[in-house]
N, C-alpha and C positions, 0 to 999 in steps of 0.2 A: 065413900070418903071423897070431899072435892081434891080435883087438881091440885098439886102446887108445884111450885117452882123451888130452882134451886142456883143463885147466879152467882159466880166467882170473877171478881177483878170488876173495872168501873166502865160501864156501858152507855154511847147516848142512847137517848130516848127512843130513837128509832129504833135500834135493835133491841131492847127491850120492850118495844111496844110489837115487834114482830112475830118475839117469843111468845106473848103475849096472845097473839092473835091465831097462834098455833095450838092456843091450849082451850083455845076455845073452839074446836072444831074436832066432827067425830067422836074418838072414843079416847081422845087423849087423857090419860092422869098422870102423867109426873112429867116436867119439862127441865132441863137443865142447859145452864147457861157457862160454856167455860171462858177462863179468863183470855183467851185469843177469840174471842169473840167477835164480830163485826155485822152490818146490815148483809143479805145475801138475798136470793130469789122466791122468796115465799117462805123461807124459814133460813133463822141465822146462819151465819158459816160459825161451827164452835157451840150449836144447838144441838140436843139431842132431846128427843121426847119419845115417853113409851105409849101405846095405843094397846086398847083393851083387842079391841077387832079391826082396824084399820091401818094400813100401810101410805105413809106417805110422800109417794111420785117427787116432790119437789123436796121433799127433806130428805130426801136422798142423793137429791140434784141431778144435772145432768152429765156430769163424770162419777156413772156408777163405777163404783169398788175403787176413787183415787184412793192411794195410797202409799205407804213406804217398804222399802224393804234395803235393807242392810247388811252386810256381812262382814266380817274381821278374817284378815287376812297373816297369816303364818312370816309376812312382807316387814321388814322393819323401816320406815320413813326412811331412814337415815340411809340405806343403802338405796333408792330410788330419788332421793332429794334432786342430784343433777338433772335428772333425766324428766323431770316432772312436767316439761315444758313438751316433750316430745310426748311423752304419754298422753296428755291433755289434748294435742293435734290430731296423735291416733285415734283418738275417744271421738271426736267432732268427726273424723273419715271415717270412722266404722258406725256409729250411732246417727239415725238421722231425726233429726231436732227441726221444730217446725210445727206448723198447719198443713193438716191434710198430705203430710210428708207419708211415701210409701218406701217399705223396706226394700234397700238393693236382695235383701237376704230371701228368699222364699223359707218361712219356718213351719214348718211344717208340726200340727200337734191333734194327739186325741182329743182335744175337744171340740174338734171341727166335726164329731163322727158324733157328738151326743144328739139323745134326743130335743134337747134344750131348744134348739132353733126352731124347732115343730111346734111347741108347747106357748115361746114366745111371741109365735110368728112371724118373726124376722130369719126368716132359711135368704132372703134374697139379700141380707145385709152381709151372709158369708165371702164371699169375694173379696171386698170392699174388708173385712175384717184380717183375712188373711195377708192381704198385703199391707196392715196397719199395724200387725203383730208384730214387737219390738221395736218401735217408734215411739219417743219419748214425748213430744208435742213441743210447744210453748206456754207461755205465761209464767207460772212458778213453778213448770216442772222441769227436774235436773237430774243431774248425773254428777253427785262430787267425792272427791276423796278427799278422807281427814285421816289424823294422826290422833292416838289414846295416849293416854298417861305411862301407857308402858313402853310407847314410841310403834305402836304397832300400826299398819297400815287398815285402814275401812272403806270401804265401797258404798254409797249411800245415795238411793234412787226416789224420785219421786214422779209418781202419774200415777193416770188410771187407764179406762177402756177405752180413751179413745172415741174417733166416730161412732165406732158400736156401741157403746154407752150412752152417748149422744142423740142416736137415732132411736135406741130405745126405747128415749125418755121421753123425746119429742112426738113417738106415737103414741105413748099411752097417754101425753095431756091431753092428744088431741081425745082422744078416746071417751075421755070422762067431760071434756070440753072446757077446762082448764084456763084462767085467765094471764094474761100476759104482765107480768113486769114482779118491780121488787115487793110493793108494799101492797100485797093482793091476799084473797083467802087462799091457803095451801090445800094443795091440791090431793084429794084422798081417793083410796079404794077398798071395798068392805074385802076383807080376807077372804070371804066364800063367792066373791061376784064372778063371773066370768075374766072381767078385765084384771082383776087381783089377782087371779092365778099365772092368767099371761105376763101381770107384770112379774111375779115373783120366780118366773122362770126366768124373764129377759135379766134381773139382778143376778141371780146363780151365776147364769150364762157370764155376763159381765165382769162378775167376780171373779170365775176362772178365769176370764181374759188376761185381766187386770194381773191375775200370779202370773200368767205362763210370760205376760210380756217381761213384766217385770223380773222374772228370773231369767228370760233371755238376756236382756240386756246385761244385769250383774256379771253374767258368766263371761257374757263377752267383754267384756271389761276386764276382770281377770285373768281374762289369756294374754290382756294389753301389757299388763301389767308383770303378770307370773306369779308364783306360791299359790297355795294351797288354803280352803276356808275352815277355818277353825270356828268361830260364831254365823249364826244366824236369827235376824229377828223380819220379820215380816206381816204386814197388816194393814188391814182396808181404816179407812177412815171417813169414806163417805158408802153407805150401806143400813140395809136394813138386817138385825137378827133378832130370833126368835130367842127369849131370854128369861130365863127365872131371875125373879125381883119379889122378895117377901113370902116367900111360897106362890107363888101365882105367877101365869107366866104373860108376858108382853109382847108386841113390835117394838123394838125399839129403834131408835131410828136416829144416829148419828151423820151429820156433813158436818164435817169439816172436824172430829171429835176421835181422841184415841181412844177403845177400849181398855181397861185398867182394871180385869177384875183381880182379885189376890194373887201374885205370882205372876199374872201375866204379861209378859213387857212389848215392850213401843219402841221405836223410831221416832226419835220428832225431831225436826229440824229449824233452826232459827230464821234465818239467812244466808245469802251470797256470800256476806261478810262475819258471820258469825258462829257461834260453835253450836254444835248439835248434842243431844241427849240420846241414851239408851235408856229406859228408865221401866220400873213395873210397878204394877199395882198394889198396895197392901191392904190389909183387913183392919177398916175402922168404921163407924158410925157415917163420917162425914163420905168416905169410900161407896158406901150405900147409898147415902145421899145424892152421890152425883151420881150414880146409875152405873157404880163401877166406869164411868168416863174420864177422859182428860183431856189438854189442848192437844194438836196437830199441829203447831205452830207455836209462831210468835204472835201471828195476827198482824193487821194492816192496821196503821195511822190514817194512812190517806188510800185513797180508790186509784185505779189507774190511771184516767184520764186528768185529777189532780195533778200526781206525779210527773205526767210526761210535761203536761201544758198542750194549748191549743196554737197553732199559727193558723193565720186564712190563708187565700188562696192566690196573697203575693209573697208569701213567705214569712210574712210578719206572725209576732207573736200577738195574737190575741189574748192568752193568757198565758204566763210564762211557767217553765216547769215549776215545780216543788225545790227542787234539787237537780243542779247538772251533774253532765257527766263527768267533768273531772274532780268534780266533788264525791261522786262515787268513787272514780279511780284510785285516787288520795284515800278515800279511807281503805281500801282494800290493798295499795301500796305499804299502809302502814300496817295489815293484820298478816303480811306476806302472803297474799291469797292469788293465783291466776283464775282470768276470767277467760272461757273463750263465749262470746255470744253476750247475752244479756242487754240488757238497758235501763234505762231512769227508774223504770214503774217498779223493779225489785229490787234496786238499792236499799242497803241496809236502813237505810234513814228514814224509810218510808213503813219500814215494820217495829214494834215492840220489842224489847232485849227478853229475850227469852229466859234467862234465870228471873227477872221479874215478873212474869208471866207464871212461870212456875211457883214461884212464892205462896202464890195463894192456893193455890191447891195442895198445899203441905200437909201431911197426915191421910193423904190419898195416894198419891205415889213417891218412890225413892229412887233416886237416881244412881245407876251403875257403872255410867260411863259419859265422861264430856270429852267431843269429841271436836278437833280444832281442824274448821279445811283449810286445804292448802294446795286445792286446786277445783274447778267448778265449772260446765260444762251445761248451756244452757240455750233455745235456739236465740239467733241474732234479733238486733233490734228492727223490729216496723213490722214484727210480727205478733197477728193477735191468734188467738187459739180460742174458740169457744168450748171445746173439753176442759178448761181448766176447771178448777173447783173453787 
């Protein structure tokens, strides 16, 4: 049966010409395209495609296992409301936010003891991982809390592994000898090669990262905070899994993409400025169709360097932002949201509304919970993060 495709919401050309160029390479046959979609490094962000025999390195990116993770809190908004300001400062002293930021904390965990680092060949990246365990980064990855329709308090994280995700991508490009930039062939490895199995260690590996950072942080955040978790939803959004599709099983291979299959729920989050979803997957045709997949987002309008704008090297603007900052300010004064950190490139205005974004993938998932912040914790401006996703 040939390849095909499957694309939700409206894409330029370059990103579907990317999609595109992913399906024609190895052992790809189904490719889906979700509606936060955008151009990314050798396969979309909000791409997923299954591979008969081949894993693919750059459709996994290089922040293996980002993701989210979530909890609901026994906390009523209403009783933390004053105080939201001081919590928010504790979160920025206790969390550290950043590039190449290392934990004051030493966290210490079982999977520094697996075999995984032998398998992947990265034993010498441990170090350097240990002291990056529980560290948030920058770009779009945050730390916020929202309030549910029942006034309950939620905790709501986003990142992935980190340097160690980063380095483990960047050795196996080089490994297969990988070419550089956005609009290039993506980059593959046969499931039975030598270098396939090390990468699919270095992903595990990664993935575990990805949770144990990730649920440190939640936790410490809840001591900030206080009570007790009553929910839990958590999941990778950039990764590879081994998956039944039609009776036959695949790679599949989501960046930047929720898994959605019947029952199973998601995390996804809008914006700085905007409300977030809990949402899961149901059982239909079109649910099939996308690979049991969904958005991760809202998805980007404009790229980064859009956003900010350019000055030279007397201060002048050579090309001016998209949007300033008190344009962002202004809108997040109006949705009663505290910022600590952030800047221009992830203001609300520079991403899709996220209930439109959803729209089109109706009858693939339902939504359980909208969830509104009311406070957002992100590292400062002039910082750039290459683990983002």
């Amino acid at each position: 049966m040939p390849a095909k495709t499957c694309i939700y919401g409206e894409h330029d050309e370059k990103t579907i010409r990317q999609l595109d160029r992913c399906m024609e390479a190895g052992s790809a046959f189904k490719g889906v395209l979700c509606a936060d979609g955008h151009l990314g490094y050798a396969h979309p962000i909000g791409g997923v495609v299954a591979y008969e025999e081949h894993i693919s390195i750059s459709g996994v990116g290089f922040d293996i296992a980002c993701g989210n993770m979530a909890v609901r809190l026994d906390t009523r908004y209403e009783d933390i409301a004053a105080q939201a300001g001081r919590i928010l400062s504790d979160i920025g002293r206790t969390i550290s936010f950043g590039v190449g930021q290392k934990n004051a904390v030493k966290v210490d965990h079982e999977l520094f003891d697996s075999a995984l680092w032998d398998e992947a060949g990265v034993k010498d990246l441990k170090s350097v991982a240990r002291q990056q365990l529980g560290t948030v980064g920058s770009g779009n990855h945050y730390v916020d809390l929202f309030e549910d329709e029942e006034g309950f308090v939620w905790i709501g994280v986003h990142f992935g592994s980190r340097g160690l995700g980063h380095k483990i991508t960047t050795k196996h490009l080089g490994l297969v000898g990988a070419k550089d930039g956005m609009e290039v062939e993506p980059a593959l490895v046969h499931q039975d090669s030598e270098v396939g199995q090390s990468y699919l260690a270095g992903v595990k590996l990664g993935g575990l990262y990805a949770y144990a950072g990730r649920e440190w942080v939640v936790e410490r955040v809840r001591k900030i905070i206080g009570g007790h978790i009553t929910d839990s939803i958590h999941n990778h959004h950039n990764f590879v899994w081994r998956e039944d599709h039609g009776g036959k099983e695949y790679w599949v291979v989501r960046k930047g993409a929720t898994p959605a299959f019947p029952g199973q729920r998601g995390f996804v989050g809008g914006s700085m400025g905007d409300n977030a979803v809990i949402l899961h997957g149901v059982d239909s045709p079109g649910s099939a169709d996308s690979l049991y997949s969904t958005v991760h987002g809202a998805g980007r309008l404009f790229g980064r360097m859009e956003a900010k704008g350019r000055k030279n090297k007397a201060g002048q603007w050579v090309r001016p932002p998209r949007f300033t900052r008190d344009e962002m300010d202004a809108w997040l004064r109006e949705k009663g949201i505290l910022l600590r950190g952030g800047d221009v490139d992830e203001s609300p205005m520079v991403y899709r509304r996220l209930d439109e974004v959803l729209a089109y993938h109706k009858g693939t998932v339902e939504v359980e919970h909208t969830l509104r912040p009311f406070a957002v914790a992100m590292a400062g401006p002039g910082e750039f993060d290459p683990y983002k996703d």
